[in-house]
N, C-alpha and C positions, 0 to 999 in steps of 0.2 A: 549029656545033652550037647556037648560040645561036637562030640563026633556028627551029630546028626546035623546040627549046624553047616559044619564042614560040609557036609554030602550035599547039603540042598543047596550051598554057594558056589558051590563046584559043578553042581549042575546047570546052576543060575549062569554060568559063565560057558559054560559048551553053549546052551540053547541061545545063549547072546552072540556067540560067532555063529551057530547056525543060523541064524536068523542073519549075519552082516553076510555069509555067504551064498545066502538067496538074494539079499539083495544087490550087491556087484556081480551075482550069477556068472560064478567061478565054475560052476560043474556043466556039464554040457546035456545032463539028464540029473531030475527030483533027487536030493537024497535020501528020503522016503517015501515021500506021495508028492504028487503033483497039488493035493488039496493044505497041505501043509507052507502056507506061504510066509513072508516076513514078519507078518504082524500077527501071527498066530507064535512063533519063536520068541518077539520081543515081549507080547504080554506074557506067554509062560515064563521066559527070565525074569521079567518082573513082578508077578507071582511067588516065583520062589524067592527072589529078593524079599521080600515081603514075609517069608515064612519066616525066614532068616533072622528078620529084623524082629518075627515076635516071638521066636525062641531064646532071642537075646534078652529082650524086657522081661521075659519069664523068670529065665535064668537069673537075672539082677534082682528082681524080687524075690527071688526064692533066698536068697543069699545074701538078701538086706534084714531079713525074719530070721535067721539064724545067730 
């Protein structure tokens, strides 16, 4: 569960700089859709934050019953 952890914080942290790089609009064209805009980046990062966090409390229970 750990790994998995890892995967959705890590991706929690690309969509959080994709999302700061739409908004100081570093690129000179979309880096994937033009419908894809900042606050569609920052709630998926916070999203997966959020996965993160309740794969952690899972994990801590699972391992408070043991």
């Amino acid at each position: 569960m750990g790994i998995v952890m890892a995967i959705f914080a890590f991706l929690s942290i690309i969509c959080m700089a994709l999302g700061i790089v739409t908004i100081l609009d570093l690129s000179s064209e979309p880096l994937f859709s033009a419908n894809l805009t900042w606050t569609f980046w920052m709630a998926l990062a916070g999203f997966l934050m959020l996965c993160v966090i309740a794969l952690l409390l899972m994990s801590r229970l699972r391992n408070s019953r043991d």
